[in-house]
C-alpha positions as CSV (number, residue, x, y, z in Angstrom):
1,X,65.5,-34.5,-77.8
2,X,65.1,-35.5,-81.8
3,X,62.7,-38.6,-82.2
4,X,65.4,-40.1,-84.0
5,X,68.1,-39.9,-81.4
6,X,65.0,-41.3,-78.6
7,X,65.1,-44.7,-81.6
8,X,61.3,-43.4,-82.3
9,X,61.7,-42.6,-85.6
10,X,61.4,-45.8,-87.8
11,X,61.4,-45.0,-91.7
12,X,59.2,-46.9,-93.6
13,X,57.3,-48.1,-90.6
14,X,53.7,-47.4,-91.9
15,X,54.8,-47.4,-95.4
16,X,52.3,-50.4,-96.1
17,X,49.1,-48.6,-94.3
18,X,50.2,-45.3,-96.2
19,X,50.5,-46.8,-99.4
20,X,47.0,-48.8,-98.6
21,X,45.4,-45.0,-97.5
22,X,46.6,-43.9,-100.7
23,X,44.9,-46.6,-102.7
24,X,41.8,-45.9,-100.9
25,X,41.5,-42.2,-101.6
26,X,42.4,-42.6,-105.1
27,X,39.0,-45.1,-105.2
28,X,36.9,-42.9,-103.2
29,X,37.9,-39.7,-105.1
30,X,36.7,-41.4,-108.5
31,X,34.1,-42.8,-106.8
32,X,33.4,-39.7,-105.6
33,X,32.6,-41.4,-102.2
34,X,32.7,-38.1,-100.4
35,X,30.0,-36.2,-102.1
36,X,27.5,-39.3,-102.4
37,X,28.1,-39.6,-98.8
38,X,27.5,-36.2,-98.1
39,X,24.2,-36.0,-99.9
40,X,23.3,-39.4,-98.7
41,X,23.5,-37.3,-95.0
42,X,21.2,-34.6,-96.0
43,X,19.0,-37.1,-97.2
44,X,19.2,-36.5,-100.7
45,X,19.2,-39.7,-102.9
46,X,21.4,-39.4,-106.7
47,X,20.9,-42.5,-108.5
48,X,22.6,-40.5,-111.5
49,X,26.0,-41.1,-109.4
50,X,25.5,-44.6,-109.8
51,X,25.4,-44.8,-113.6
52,X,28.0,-46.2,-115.0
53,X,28.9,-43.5,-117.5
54,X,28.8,-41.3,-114.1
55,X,30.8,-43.0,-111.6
56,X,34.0,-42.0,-112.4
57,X,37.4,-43.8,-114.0
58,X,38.6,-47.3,-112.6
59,X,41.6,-48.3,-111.5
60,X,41.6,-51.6,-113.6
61,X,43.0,-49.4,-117.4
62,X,43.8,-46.5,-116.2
63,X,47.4,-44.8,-115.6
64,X,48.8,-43.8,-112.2
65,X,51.6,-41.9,-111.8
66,X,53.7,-42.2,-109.2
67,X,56.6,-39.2,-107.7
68,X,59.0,-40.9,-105.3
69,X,59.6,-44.8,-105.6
70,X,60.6,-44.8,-102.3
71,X,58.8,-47.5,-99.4
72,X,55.6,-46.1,-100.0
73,X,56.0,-45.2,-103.5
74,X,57.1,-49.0,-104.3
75,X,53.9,-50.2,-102.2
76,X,51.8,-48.0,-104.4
77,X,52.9,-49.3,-107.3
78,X,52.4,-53.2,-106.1
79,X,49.3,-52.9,-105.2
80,X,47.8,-50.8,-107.8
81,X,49.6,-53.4,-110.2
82,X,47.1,-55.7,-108.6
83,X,44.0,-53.4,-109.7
84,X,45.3,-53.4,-113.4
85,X,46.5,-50.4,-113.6
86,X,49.3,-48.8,-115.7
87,X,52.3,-47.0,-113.6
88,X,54.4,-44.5,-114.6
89,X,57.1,-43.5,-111.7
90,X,58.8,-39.9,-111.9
91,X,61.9,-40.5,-109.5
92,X,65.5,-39.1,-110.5
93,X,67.2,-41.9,-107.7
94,X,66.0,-45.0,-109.9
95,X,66.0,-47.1,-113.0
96,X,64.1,-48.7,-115.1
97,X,65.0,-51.9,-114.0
98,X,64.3,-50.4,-110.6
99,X,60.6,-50.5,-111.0
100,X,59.8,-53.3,-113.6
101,X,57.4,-53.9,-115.0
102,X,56.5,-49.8,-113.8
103,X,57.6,-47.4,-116.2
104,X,60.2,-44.2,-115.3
105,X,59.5,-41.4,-117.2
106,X,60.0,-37.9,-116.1
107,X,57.5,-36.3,-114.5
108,X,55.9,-33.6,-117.5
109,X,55.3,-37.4,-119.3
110,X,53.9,-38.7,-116.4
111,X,51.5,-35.6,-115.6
112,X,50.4,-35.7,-119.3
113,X,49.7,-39.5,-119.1
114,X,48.6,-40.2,-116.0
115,X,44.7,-40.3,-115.0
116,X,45.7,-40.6,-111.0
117,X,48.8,-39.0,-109.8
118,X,50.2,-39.5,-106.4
119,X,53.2,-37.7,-104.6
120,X,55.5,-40.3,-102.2
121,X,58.3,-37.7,-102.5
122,X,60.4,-36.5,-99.5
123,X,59.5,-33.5,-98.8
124,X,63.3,-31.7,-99.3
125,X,64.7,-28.1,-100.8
126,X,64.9,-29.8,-103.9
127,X,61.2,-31.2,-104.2
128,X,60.1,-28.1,-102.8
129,X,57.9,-26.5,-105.8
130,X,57.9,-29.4,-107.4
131,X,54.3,-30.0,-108.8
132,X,52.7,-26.5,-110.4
133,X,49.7,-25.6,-111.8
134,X,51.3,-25.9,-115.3
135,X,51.8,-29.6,-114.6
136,X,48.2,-30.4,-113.0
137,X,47.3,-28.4,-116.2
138,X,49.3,-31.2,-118.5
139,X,46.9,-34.3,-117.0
140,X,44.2,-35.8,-119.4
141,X,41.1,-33.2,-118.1
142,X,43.8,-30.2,-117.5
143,X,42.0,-27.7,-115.7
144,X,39.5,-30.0,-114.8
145,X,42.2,-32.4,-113.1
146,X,43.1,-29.0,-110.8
147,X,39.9,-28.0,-109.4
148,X,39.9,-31.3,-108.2
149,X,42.4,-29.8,-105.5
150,X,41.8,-26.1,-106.0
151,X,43.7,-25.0,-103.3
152,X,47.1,-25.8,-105.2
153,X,48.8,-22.6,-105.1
154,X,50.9,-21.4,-108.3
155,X,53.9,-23.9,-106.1
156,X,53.4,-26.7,-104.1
């Protein structure tokens, strides 16, 4: 029997710990938390990762973009408003006044402008393909923004 016929399914349930997760990676990525930790392991000590030129972009200046303003989308936004941060949100469902003081913007804009980019869309035949390696290769590093998740094949 479905989940949702059992009354287990419960939309937006976690949509506040998701959107916190998110926030998290998106910190430990420019922090690059995974391969200090890993080197810390094998008993190598970088200080170089620690300078500040080094340690990646902030939150506080920089531009997220956002791909479905949904629950978690929304949460997103909120709290990265909180860092400082710039949002653009690429969602064909809202409006500008949807999102204030967030920007909509479509989402070849918000790939070229956006230093973080986070998906919240449901997954659905129309969002299927929906991010390409011709839009990763739009961000503000291009190539250099894909091989951050090399494994995107030519569709996601």
């Amino acid at each position: 029997m479905p989940a949702r016929r059992r009354g287990l399914l419960r939309p937006g349930r976690n949509a506040t710990a998701t959107a916190d997760h998110t926030v998290a990676l998106m910190m430990a990525a420019a922090r690059r938390v995974p391969a200090t930790h890993a080197d810390l392991a094998a008993g190598t000590w970088r200080g170089d990762y620690y300078m500040f030129e080094k340690i990646g972009p902030e939150l506080e200046g920089s531009t997220v973009g956002i791909i479905g303003y949904g629950a978690i989308g929304s949460r997103v936004a909120r709290i990265l408003r909180g860092f400082g941060a710039q949002v653009l949100v690429a969602n064909p469902y809202v409006r500008a006044d949807d999102v204030s003081p967030a920007e909509v913007t479509d989402l070849a804009d918000l790939m070229r402008r956006s230093t973080f980019v986070t998906v919240h869309a449901r997954a659905t035949p129309q969002t299927e393909g929906l991010i390409s390696r011709q839009l990763i290769d739009l961000m503000p590093g291009g190539r250099r923004a894909g091989q951050l998740c090399p494994r995107v094949p030519r569709r996601l």
